[in-house]
N, CA, C and O atoms as CSV, one atom per row, in Angstrom:
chain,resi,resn,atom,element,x,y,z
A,1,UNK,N,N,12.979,27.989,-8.455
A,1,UNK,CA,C,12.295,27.960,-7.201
A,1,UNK,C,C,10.946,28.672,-7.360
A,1,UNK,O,O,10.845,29.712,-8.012
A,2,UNK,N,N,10.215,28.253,-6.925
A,2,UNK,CA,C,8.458,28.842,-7.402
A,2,UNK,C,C,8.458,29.951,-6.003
A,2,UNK,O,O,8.994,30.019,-4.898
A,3,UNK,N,N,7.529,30.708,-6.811
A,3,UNK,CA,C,7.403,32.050,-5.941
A,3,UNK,C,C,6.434,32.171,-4.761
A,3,UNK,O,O,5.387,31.580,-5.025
A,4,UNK,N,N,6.429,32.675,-3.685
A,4,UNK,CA,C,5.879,33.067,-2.253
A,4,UNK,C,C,4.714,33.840,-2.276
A,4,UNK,O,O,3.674,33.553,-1.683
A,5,UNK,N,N,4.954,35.057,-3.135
A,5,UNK,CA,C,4.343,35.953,-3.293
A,5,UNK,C,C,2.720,35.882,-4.016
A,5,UNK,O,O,2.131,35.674,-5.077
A,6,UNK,N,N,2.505,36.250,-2.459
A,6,UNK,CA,C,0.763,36.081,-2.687
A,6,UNK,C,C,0.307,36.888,-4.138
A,6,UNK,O,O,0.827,37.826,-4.742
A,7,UNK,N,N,-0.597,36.277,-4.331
A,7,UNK,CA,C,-1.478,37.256,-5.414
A,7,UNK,C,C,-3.228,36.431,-5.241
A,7,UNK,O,O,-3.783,35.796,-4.344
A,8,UNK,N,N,-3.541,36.798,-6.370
A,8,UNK,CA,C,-5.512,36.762,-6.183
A,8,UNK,C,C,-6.001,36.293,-7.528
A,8,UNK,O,O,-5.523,36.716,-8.580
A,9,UNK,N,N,-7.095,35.291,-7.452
A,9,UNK,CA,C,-7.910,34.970,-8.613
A,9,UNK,C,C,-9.315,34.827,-9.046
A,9,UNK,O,O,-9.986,33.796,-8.997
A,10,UNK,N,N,-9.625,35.827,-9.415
A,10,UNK,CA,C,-10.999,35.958,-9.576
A,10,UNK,C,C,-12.110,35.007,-10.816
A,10,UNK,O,O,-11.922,35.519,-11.920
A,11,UNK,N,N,-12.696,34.345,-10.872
A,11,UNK,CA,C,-13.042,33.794,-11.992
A,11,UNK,C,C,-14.668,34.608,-11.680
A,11,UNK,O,O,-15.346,34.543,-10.654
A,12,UNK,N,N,-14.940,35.313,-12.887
A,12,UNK,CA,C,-15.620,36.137,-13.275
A,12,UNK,C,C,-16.593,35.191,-14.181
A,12,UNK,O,O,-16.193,34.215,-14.816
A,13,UNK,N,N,-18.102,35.706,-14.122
A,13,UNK,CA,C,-18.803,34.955,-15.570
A,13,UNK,C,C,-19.966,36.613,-15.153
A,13,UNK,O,O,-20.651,36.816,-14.151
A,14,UNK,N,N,-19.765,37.483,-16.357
A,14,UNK,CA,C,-20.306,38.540,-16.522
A,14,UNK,C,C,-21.614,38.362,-17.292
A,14,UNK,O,O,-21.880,37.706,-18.300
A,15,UNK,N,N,-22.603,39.423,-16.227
A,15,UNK,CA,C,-23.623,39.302,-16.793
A,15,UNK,C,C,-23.902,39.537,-18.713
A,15,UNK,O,O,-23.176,39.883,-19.645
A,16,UNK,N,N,-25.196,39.166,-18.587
A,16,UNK,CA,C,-24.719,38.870,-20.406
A,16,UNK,C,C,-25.966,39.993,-20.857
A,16,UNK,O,O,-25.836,40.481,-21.980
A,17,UNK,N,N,-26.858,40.315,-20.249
A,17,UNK,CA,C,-28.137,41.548,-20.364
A,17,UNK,C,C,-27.574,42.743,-20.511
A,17,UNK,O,O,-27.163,43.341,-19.516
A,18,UNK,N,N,-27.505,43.089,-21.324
A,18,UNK,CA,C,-27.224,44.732,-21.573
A,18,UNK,C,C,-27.302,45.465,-20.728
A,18,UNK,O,O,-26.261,46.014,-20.368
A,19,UNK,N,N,-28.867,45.867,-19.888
A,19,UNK,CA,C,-28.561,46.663,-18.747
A,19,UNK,C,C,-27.938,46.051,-17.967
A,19,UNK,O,O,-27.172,46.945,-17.606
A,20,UNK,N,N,-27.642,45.152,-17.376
A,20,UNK,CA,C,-27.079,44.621,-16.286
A,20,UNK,C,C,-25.171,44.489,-16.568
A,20,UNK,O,O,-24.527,44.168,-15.570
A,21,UNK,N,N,-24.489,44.703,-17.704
A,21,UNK,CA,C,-23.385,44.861,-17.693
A,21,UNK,C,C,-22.469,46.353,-16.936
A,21,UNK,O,O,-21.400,46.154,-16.358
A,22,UNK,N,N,-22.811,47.174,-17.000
A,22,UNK,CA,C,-22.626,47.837,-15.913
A,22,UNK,C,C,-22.230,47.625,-14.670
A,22,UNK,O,O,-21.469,48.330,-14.007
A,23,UNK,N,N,-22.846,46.480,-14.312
A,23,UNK,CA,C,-23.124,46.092,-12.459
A,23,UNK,C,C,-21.629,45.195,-12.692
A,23,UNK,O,O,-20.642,45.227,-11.957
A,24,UNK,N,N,-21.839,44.310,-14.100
A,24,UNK,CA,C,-20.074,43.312,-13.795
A,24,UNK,C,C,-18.726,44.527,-14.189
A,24,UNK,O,O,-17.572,44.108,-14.268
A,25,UNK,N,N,-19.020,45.928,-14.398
A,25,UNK,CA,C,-17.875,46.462,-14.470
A,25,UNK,C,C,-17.900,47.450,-13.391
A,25,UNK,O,O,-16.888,48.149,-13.450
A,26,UNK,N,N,-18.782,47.811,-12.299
A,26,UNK,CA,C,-18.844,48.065,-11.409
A,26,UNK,C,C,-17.835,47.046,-10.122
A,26,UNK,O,O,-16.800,47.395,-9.555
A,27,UNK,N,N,-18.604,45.737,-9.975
A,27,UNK,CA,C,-17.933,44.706,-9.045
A,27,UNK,C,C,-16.131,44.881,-9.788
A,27,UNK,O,O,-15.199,45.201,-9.051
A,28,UNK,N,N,-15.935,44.620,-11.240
A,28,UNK,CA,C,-14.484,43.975,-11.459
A,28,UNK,C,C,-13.647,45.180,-10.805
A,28,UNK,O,O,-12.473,45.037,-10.466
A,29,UNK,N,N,-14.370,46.397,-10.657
A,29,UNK,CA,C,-13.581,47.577,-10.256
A,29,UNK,C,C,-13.354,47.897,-8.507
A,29,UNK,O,O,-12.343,48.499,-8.144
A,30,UNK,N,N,-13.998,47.607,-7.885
A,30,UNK,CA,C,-14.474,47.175,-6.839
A,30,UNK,C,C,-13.295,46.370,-6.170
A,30,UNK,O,O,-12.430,46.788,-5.401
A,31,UNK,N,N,-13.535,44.837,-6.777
A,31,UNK,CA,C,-12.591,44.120,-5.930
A,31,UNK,C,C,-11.217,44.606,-6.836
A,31,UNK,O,O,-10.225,44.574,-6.108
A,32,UNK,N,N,-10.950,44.975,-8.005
A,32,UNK,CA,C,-9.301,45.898,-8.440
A,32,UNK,C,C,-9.179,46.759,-7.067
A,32,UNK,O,O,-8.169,46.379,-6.474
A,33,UNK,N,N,-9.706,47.561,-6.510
A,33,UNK,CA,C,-9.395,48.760,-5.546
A,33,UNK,C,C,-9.290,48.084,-4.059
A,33,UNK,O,O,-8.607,48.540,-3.142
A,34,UNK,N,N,-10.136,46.859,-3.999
A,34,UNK,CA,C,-9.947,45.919,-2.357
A,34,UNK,C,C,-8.214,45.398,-2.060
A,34,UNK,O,O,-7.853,45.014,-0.947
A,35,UNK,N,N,-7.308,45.471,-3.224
A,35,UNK,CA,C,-6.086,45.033,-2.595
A,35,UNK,C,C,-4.973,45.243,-4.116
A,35,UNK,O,O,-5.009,45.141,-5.342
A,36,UNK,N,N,-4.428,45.451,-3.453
A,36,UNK,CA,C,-2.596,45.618,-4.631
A,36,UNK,C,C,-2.223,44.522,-4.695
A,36,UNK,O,O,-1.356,44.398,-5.560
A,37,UNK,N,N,-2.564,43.246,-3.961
A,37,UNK,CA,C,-1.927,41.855,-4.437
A,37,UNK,C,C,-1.950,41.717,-6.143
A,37,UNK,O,O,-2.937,42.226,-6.673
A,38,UNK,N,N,-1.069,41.150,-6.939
A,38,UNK,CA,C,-1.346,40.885,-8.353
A,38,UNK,C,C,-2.758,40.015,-8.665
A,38,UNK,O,O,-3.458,39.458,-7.820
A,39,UNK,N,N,-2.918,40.048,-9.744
A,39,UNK,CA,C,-4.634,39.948,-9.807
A,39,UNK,C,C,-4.715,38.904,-10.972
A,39,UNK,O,O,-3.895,39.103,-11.869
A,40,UNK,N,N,-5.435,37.973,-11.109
A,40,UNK,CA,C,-5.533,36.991,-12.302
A,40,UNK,C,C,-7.332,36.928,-12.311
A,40,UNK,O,O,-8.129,36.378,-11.550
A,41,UNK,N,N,-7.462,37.534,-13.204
A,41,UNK,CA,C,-8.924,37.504,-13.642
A,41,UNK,C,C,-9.739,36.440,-14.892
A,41,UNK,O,O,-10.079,36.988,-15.940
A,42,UNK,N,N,-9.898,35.576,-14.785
A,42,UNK,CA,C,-10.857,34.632,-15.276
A,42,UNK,C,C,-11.996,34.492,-16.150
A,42,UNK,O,O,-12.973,34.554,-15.404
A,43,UNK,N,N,-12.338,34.356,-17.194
A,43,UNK,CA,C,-13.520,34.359,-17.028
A,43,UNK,C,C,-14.558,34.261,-18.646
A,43,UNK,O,O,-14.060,34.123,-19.763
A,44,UNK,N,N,-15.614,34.342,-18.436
A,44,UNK,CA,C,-16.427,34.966,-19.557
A,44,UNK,C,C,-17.320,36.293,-18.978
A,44,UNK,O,O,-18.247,36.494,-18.193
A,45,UNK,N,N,-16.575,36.938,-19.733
A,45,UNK,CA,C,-16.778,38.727,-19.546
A,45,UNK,C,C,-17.756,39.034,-19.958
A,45,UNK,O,O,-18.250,40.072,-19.519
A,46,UNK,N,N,-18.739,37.969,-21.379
A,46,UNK,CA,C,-19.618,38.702,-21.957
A,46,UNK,C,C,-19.681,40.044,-22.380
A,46,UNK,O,O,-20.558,40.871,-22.133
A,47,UNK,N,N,-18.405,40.198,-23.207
A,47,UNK,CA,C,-18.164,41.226,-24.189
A,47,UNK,C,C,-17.288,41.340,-24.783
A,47,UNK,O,O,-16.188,40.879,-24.480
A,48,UNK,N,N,-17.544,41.987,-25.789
A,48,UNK,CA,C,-16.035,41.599,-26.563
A,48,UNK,C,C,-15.213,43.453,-26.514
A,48,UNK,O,O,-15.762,44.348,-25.872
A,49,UNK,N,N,-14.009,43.666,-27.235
A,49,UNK,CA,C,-13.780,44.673,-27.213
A,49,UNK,C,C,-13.058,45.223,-28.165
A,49,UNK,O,O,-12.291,46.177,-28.041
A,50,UNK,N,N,-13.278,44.683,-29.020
A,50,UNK,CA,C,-13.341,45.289,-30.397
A,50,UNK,C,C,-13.968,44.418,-32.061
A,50,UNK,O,O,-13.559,43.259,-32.129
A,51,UNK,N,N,-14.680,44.778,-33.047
A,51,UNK,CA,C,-15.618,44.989,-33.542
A,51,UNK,C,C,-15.276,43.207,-33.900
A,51,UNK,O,O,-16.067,42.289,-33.685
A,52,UNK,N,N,-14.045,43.096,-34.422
A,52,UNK,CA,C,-13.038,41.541,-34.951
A,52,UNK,C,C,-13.311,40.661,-34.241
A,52,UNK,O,O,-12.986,39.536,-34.619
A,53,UNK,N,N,-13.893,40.783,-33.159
A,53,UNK,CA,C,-14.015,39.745,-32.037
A,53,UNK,C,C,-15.386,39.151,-31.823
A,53,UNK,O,O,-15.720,38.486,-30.842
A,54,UNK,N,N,-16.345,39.555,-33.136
A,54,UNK,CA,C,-17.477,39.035,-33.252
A,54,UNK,C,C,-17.956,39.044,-35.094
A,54,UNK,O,O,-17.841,39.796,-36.061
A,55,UNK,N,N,-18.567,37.615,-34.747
A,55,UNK,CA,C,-18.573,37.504,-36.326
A,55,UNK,C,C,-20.234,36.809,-36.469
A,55,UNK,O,O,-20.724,35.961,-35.723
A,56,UNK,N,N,-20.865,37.455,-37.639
A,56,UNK,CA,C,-22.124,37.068,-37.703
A,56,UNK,C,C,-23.058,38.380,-37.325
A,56,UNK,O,O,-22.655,39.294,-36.606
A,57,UNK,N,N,-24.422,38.321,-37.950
A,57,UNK,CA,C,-25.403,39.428,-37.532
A,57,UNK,C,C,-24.896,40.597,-37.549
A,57,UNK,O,O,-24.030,40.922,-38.362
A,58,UNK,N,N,-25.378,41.386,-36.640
A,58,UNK,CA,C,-24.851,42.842,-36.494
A,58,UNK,C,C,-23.632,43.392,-35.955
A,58,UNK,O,O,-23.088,42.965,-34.937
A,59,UNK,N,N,-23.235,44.303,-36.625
A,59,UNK,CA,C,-22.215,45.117,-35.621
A,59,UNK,C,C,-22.439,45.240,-34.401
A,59,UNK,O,O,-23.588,45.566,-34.100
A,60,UNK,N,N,-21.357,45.008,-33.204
A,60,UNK,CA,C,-21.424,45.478,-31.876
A,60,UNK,C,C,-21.676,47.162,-31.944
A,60,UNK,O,O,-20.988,47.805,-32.737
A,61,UNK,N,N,-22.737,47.900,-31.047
A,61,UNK,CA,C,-22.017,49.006,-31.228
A,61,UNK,C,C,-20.836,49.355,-30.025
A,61,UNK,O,O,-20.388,48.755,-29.048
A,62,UNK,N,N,-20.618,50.605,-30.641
A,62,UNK,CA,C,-18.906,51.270,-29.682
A,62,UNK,C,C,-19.508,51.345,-28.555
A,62,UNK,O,O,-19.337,50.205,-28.125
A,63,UNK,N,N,-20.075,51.881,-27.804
A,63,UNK,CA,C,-20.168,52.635,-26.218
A,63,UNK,C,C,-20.206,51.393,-25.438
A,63,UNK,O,O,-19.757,51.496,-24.296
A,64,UNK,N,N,-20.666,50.176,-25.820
A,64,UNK,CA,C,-20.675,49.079,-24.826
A,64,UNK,C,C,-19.159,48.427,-24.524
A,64,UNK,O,O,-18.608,48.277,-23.434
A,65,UNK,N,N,-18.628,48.056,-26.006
A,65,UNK,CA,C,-17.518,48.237,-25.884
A,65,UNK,C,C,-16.127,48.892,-25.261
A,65,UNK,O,O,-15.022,48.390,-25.060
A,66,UNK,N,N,-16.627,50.169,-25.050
A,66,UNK,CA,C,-16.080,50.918,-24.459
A,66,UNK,C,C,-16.033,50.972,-23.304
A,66,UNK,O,O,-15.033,51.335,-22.684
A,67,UNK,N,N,-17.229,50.580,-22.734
A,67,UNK,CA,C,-17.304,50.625,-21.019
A,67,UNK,C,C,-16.193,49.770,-20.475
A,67,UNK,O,O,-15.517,50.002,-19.473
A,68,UNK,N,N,-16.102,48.638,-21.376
A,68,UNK,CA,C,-15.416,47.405,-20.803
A,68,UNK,C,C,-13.854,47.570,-21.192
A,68,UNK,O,O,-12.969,47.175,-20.433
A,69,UNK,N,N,-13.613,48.129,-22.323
A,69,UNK,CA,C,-12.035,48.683,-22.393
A,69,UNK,C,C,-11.613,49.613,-21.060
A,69,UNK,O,O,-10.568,49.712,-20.417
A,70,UNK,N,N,-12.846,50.204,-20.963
A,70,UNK,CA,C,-12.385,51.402,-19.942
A,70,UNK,C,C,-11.898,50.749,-18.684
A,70,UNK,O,O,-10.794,50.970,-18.185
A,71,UNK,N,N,-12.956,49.786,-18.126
A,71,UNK,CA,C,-12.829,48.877,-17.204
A,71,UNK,C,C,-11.591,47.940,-16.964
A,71,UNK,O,O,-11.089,48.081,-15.849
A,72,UNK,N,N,-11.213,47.351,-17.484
A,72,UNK,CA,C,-9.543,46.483,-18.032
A,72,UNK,C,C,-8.766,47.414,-18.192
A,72,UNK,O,O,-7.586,47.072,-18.108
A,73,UNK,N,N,-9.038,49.021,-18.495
A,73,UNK,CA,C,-7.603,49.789,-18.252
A,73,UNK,C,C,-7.375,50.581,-16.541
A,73,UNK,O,O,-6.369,51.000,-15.968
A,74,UNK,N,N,-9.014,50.506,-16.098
A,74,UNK,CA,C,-8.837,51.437,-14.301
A,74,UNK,C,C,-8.378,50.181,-13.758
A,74,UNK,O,O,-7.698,50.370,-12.749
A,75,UNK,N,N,-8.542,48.669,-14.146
A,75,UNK,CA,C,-7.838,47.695,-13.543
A,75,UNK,C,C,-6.930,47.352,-13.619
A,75,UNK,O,O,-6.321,46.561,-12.897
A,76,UNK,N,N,-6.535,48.053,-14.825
A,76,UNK,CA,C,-4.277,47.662,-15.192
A,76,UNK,C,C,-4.660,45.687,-15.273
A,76,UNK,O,O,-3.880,44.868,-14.788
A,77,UNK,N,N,-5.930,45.308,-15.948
A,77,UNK,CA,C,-6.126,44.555,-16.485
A,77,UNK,C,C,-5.245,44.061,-17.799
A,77,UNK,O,O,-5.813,44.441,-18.823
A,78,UNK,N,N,-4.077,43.356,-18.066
A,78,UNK,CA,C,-3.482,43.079,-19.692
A,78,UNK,C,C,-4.024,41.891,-20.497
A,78,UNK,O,O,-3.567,40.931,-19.876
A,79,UNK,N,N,-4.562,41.524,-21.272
A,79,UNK,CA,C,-4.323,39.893,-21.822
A,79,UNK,C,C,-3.253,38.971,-21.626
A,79,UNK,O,O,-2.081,39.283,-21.841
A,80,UNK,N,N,-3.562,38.003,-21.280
A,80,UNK,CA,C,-2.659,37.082,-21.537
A,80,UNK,C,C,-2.547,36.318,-22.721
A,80,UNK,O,O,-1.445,35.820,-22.955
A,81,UNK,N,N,-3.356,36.154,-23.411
A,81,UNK,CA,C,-3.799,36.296,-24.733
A,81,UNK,C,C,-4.049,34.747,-25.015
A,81,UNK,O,O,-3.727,34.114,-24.010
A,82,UNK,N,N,-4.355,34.197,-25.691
A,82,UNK,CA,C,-4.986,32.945,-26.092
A,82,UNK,C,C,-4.225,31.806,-27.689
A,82,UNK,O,O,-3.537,32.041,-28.682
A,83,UNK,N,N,-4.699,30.947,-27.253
A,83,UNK,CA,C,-4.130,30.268,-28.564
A,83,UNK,C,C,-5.359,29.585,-28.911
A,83,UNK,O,O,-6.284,29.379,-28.126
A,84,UNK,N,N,-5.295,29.052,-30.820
A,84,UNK,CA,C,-6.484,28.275,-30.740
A,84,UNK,C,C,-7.609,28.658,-31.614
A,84,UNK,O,O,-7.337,29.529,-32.440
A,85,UNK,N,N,-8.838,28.188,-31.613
A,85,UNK,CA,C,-9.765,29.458,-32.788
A,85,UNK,C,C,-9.939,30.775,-31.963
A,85,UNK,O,O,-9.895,30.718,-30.734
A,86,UNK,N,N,-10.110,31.813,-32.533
A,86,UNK,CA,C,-10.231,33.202,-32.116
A,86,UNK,C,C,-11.404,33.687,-31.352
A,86,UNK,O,O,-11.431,34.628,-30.559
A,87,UNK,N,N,-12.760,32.583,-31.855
A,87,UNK,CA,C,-13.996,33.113,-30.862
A,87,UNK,C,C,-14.372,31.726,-29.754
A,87,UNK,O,O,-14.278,30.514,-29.949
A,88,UNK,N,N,-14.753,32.388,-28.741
A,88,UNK,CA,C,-14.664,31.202,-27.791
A,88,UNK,C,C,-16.379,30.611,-27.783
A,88,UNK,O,O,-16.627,29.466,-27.406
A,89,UNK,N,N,-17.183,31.313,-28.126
A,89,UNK,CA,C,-18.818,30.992,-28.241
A,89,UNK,C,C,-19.317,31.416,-29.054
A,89,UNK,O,O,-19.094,32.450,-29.684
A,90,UNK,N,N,-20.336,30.396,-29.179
A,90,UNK,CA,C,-21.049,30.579,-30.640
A,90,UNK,C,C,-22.332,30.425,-30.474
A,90,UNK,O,O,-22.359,29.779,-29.426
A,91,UNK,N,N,-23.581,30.603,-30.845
A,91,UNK,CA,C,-25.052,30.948,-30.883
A,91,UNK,C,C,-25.820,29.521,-31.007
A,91,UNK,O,O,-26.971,29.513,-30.570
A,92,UNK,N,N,-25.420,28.569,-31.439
A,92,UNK,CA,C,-26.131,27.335,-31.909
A,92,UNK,C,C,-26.853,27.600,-33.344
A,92,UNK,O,O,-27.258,26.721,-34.104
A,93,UNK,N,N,-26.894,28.437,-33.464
A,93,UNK,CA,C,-27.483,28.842,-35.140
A,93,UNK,C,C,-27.229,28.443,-36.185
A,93,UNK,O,O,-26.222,27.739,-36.254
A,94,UNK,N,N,-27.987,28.697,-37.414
A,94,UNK,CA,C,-26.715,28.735,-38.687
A,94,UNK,C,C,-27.684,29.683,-39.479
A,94,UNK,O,O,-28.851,29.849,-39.122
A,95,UNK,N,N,-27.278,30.132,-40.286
A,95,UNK,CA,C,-27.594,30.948,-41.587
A,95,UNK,C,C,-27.259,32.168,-41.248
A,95,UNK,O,O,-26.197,32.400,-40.671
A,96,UNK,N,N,-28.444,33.436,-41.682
A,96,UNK,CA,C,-27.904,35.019,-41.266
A,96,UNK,C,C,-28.369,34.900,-39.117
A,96,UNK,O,O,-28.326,35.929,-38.443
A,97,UNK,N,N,-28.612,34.008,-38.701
A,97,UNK,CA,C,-28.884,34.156,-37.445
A,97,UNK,C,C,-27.438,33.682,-36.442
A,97,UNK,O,O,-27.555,33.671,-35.217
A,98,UNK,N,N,-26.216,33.336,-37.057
A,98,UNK,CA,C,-25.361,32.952,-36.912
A,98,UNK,C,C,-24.663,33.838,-36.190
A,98,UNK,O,O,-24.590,35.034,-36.469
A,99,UNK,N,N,-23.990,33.162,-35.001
A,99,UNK,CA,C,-23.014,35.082,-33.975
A,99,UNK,C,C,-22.338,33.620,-33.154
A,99,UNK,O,O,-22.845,32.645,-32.599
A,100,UNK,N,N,-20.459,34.241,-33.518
A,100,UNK,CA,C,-19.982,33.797,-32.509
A,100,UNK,C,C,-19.048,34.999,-31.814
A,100,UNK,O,O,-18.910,35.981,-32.543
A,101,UNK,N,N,-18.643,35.041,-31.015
A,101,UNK,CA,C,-17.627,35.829,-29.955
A,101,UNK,C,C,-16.564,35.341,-29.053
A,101,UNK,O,O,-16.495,34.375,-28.293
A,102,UNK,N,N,-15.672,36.397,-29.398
A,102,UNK,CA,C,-14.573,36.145,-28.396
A,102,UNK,C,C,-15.054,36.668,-26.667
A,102,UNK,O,O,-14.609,37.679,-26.124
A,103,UNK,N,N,-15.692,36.043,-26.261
A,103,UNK,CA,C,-16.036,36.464,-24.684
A,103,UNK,C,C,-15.343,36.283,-23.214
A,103,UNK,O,O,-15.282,37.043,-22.247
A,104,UNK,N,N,-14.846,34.961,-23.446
A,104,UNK,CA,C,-13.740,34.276,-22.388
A,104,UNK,C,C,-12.432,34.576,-22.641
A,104,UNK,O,O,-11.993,34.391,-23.775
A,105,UNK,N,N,-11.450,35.188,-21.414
A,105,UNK,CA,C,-10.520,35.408,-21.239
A,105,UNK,C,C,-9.878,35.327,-19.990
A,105,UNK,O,O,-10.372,34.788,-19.000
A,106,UNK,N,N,-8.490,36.006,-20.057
A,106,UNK,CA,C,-7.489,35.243,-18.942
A,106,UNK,C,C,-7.195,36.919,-18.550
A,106,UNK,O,O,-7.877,37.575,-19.337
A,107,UNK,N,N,-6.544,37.701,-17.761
A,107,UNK,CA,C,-6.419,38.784,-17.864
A,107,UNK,C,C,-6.035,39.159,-16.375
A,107,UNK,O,O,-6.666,38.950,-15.340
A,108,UNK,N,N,-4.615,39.875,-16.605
A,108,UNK,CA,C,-3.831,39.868,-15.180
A,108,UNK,C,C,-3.836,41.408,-15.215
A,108,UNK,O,O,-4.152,42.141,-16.151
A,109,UNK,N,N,-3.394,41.741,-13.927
A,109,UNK,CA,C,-2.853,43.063,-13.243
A,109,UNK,C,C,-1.311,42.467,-12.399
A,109,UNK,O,O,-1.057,41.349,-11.952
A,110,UNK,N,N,-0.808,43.231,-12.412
A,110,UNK,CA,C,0.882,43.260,-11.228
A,110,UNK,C,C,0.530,44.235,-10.000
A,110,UNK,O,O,1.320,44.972,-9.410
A,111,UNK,N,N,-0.650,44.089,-9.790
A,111,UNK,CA,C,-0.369,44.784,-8.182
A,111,UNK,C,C,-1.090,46.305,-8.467
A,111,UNK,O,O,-1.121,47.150,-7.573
C-alpha cells in the first residue's frame, strides 16, 4: 500500500561562482529549518565533496568543500547514491584543460 505521509522536494541547481556558493548553502539551510516534513533534495549542487569526485586540472581545494559537507550534515542531508559513470559533467575540453565532476545528486533527510 503506498504511503500518505507528506514529505517535500526541492530540486536545487546551485550557484556555480565561487563567491556566490555560500548564498546556495545559506537557502538549502533555510528551507531544512522551514519544516520536519522528510525532504528529497535534487539537484546540481555545483560541488563536489571530496577530492575523487573530480578529475582533470587542479585539485579542489578543502574549505569549499567543506562548506558543503557541513551543509548536507546541519540538513541530515544522506545520499542516495547513484549508479552509472561516477562524474555527472564534464568541461567540453580535451587535453590538460580537461575537468569533469560529480556535481548532480539525489539527497534525502527523514524529517
Amino acid at each position: 500500500m503506498p504511503s500518505t505521509q507528506p514529505w517535500r522536494l526541492t530540486g536545487l541547481y546551485g550557484y556555480s561562482e565561487e563567491q556566490l556558493k555560500p548564498e546556495t548553502w545559506r537557502l538549502m539551510r533555510h528551507l531544512y529549518n522551514r519544516s520536519t516534513l522528510p525532504w528529497l533534495c535534487v539537484g546540481d549542487y555545483n560541488e563536489i565533496l571530496v577530492s575523487k569526485e573530480k578529475n582533470g586540472r587542479h585539485p579542489r581545494p578543502l574549505p569549499p568543500m567543506l562548506a558543503f559537507r557541513n551543509t548536507l550534515l546541519a540538513c541530515r542531508l544522506i545520499d542516495l547514491g547513484h549508479h552509472g559513470y561516477e562524474y555527472t559533467w564534464r568541461n567540453g575540453r580535451e587535453g590538460e584543460d580537461f575537468v569533469e565532476e560529480r556535481l548532480d545528486r539525489v539527497r534525502a533527510s527523514l524529517g
